[in-house]
Kinemage of the C-alpha trace (Angstrom):
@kinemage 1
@onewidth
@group {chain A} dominant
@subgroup {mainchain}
@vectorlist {calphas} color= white
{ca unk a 1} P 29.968 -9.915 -21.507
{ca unk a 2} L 28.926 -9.933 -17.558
{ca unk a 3} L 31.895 -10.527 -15.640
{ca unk a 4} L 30.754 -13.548 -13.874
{ca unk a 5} L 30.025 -15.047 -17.131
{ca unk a 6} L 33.148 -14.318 -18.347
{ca unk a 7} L 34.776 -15.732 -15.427
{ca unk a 8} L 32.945 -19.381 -15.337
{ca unk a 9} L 33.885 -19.460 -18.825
{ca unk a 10} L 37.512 -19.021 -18.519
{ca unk a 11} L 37.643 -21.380 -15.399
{ca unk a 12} L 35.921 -23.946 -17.383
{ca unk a 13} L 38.038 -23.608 -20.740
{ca unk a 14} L 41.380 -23.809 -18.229
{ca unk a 15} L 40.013 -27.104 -16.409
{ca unk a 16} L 39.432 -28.665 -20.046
{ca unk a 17} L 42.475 -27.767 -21.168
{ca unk a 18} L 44.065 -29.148 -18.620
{ca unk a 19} L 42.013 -32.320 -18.629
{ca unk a 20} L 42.938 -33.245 -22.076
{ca unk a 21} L 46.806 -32.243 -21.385
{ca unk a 22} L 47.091 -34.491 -17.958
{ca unk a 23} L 44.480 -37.377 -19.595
{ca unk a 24} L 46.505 -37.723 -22.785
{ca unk a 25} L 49.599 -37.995 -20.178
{ca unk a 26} L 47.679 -41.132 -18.878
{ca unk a 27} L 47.759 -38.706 -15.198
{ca unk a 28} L 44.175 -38.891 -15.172
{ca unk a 29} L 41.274 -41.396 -15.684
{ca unk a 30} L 40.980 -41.368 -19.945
{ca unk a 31} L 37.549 -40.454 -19.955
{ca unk a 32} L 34.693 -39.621 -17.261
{ca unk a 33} L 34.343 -37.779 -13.605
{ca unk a 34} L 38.323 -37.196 -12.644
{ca unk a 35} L 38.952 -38.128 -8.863
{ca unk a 36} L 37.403 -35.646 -6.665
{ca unk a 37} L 36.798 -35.949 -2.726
{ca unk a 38} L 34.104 -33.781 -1.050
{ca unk a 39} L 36.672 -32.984 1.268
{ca unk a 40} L 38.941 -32.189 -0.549
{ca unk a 41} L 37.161 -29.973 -2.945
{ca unk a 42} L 35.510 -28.335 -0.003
{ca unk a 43} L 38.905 -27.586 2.050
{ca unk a 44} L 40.013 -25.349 -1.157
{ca unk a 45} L 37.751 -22.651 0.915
{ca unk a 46} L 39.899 -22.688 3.490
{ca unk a 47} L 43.201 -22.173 2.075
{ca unk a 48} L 42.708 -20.124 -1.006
{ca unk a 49} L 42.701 -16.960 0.874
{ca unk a 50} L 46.171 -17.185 2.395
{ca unk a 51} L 47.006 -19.218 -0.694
{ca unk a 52} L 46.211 -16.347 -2.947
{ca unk a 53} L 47.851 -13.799 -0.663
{ca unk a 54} L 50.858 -15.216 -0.961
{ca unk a 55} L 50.598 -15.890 -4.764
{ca unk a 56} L 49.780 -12.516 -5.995
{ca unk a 57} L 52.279 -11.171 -3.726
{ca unk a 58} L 54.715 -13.471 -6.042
{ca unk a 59} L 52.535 -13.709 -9.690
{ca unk a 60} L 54.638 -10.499 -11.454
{ca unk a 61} L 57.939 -12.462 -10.569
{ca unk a 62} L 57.372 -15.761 -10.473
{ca unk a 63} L 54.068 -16.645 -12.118
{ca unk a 64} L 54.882 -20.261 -12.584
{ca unk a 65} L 55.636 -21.092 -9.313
{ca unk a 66} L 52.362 -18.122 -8.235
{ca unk a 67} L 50.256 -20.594 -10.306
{ca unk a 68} L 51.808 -24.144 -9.795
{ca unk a 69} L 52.547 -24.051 -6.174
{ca unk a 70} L 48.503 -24.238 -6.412
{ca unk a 71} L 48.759 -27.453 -7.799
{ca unk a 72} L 51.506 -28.687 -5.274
{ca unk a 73} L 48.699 -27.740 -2.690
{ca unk a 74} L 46.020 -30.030 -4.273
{ca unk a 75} L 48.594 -33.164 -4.807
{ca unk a 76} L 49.380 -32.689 -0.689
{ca unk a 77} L 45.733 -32.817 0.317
{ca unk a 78} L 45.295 -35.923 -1.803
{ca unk a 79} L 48.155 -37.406 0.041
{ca unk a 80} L 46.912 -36.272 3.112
{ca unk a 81} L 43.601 -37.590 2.762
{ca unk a 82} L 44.912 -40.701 1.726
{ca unk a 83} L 46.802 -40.735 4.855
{ca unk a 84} L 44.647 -40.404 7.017
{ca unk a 85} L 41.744 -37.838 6.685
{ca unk a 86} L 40.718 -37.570 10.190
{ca unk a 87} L 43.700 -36.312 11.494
{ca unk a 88} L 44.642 -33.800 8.964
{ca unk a 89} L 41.019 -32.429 8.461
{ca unk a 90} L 41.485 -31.302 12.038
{ca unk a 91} L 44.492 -28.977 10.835
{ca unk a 92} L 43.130 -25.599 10.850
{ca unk a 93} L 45.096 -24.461 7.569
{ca unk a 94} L 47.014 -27.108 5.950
{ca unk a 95} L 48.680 -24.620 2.979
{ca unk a 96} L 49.785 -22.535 6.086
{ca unk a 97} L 51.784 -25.500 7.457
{ca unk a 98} L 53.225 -27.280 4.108
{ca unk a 99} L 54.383 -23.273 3.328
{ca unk a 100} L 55.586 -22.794 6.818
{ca unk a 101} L 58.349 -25.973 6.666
{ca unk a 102} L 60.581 -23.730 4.369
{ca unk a 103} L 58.622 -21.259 3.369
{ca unk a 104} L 57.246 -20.510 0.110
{ca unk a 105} L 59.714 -20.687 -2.349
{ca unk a 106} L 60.281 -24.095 -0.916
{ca unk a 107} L 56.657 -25.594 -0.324
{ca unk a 108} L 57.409 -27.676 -4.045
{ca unk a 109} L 60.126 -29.399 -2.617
{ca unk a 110} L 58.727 -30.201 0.364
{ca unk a 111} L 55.457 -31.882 -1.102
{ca unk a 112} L 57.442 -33.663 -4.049
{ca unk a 113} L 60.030 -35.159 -2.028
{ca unk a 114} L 59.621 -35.350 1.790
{ca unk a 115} L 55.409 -35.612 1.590
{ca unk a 116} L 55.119 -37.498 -1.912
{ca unk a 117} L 58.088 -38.235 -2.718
{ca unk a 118} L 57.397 -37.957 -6.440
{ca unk a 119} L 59.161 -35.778 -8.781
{ca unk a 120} L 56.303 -34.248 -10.364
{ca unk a 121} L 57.834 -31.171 -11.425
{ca unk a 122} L 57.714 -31.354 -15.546
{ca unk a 123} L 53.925 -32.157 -14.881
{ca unk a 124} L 53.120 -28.830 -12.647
{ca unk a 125} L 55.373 -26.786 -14.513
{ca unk a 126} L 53.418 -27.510 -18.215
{ca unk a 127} L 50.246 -27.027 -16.213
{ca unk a 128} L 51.347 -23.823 -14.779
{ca unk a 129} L 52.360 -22.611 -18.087
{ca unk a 130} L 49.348 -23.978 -20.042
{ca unk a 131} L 47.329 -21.474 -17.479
{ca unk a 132} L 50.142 -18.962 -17.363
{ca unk a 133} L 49.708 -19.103 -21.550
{ca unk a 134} L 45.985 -18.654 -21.312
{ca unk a 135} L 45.802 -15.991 -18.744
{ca unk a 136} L 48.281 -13.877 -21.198
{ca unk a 137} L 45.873 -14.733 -24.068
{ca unk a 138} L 43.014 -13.259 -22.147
{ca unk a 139} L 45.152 -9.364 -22.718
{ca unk a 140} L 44.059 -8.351 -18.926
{ca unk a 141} L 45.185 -5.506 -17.429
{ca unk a 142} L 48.127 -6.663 -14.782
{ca unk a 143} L 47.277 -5.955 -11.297
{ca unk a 144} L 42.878 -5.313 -12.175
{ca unk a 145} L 40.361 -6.747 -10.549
{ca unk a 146} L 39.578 -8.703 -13.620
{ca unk a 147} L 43.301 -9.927 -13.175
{ca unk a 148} L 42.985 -10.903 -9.717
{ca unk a 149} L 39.319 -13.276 -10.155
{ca unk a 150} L 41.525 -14.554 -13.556
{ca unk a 151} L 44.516 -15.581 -11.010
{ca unk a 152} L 42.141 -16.726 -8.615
{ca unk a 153} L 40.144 -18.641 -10.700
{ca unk a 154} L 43.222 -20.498 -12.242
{ca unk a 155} L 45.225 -21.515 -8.793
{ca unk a 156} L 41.776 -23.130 -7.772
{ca unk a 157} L 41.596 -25.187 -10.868
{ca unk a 158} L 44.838 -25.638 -10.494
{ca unk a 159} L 44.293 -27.107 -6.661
{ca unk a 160} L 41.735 -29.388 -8.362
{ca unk a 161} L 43.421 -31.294 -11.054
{ca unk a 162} L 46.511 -31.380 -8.601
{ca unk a 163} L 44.135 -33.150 -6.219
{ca unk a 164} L 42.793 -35.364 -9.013
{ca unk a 165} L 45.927 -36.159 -10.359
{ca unk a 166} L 47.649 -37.237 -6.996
{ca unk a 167} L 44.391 -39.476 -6.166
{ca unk a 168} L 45.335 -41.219 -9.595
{ca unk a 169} L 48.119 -41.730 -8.732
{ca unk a 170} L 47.625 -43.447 -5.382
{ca unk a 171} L 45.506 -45.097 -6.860
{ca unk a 172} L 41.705 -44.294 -7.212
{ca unk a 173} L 39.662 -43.966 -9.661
{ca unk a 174} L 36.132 -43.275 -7.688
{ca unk a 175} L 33.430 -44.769 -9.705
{ca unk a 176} L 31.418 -46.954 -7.707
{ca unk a 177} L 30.850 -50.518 -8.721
């Protein structure tokens, strides 16, 4: 199987899987399009390189936090663009500055309790393992190229239902009446 094809196929059985996990916890919409935000879907560019720096630098460790910290990120930019988008889109790297308040190990406290303050934490850590599960299933060879698009590919899905789960939970739903 092409590589790319294998790839788009794993992304899209995680997101699924994670659909029907965070829907069945009534953390997303039950059934259609999840919350999404072009900007916020777009702004995933800019932060998953220094985003997946730091996380494979911490994956063999900490894979949990490697993955979920992902989905910390995408519950922040929610917030933020809830906030006030106009301001914060002008931040040049927003991951940068959540991670630089305490630094990595911290960034999960820092978006569940002084940005959201919502303890979240059961929610991210099932997701994290429900990707951390699938990635093992996959049998890749740790530290391959194959392992790194896998990683990469998961954090951004990751980002995404984070995002679509924190714009549930402020409150919309985005289908237009």
């Amino acid at each position: 199987m092409e590589t790319t094809e294998y790839l788009r196929r794993y992304e899209e059985n995680l997101k699924q899987n994670l659909l029907q996990y965070l829907r069945g916890k009534q953390l997303l919409p039950a059934s259609g399009p999840i919350p999404a935000t072009p900007d916020i879907t777009d702004r995933w560019e800019t932060l998953a390189e220094s985003y997946v720096t730091d996380g494979v630098r911490e994956v063999a460790k900490y894979p949990l936090c490697a993955l979920g910290w992902a989905m910390y990120l995408g519950l922040a930019m929610a917030k933020y663009w809830d906030d006030g988008w106009k301001v914060y889109s002008k931040h040049p790297n927003l991951y940068e500055h959540l991670r630089d308040v305490r630094g990595f190990d911290q960034m999960d406290e820092v978006v569940r309790f002084d940005l959201l303050k919502w303890d979240c934490e059961d929610i991210v850590r099932s997701c994290s393992q429900m990707a951390l599960d699938m990635i093992r299933h996959e049998q890749i060879e740790p530290a391959s190229p194959t392992a790194y698009y896998v990683y990469a590919r998961s954090v951004k899905v990751l980002y995404q239902m984070g995002a679509a789960m924190g714009l549930t939970h402020l409150g919309y739903n985005m289908i237009r009446q």
